[in-house]
C-alpha positions in Angstrom: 0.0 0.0 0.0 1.1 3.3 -1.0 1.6 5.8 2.1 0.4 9.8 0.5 2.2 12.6 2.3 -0.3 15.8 1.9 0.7 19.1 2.8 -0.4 20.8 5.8 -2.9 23.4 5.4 -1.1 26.8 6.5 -4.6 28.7 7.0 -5.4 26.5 10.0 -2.4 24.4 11.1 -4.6 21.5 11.6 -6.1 20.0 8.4 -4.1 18.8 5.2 -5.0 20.2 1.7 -6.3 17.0 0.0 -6.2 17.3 -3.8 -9.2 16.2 -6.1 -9.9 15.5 -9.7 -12.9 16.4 -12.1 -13.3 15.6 -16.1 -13.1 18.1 -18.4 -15.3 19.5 -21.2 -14.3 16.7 -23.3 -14.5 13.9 -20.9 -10.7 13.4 -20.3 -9.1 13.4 -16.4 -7.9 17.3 -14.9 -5.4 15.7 -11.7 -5.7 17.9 -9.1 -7.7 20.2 -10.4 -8.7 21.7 -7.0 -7.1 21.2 -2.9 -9.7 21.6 0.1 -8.5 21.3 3.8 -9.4 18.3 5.5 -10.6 20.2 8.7 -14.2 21.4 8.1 -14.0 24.0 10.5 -11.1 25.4 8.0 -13.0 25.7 4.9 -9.5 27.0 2.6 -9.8 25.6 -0.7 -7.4 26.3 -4.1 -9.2 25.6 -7.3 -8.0 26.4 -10.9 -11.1 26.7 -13.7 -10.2 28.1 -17.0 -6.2 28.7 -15.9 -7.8 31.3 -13.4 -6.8 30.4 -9.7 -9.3 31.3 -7.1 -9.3 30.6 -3.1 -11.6 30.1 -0.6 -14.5 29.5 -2.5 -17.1 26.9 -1.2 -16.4 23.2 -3.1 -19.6 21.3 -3.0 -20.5 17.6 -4.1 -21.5 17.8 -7.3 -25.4 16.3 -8.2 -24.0 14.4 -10.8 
């Protein structure tokens, strides 16, 4: 089993940014696509859409 080191989160010093994936327009696999700390209290996120970075906007499960 592979053992993933994640970074700590540096807004809260208590979660770790966890990365996730989505599919793009075309159906093919964006890695990493967005980070969200692990501590829900924290709430920091990182998220690139279009090559434009934003932070600290809400990530919600998707309806899909």
């Amino acid at each position: 089993m592979t053992e993933h080191c994640f970074p700590d989160c540096l807004k809260c010093n208590k979660g770790r940014l966890l990365p996730l994936s989505d599919y793009g327009r075309e159906g093919s696999s964006i890695y990493y696509k967005a980070w969200v700390c692990s501590n829900p209290d924290c709430g920091f996120s990182i998220r690139i859409d279009n090559g434009e970075i934003s932070f600290g906007r809400t990530i919600l499960p998707s309806n899909k």
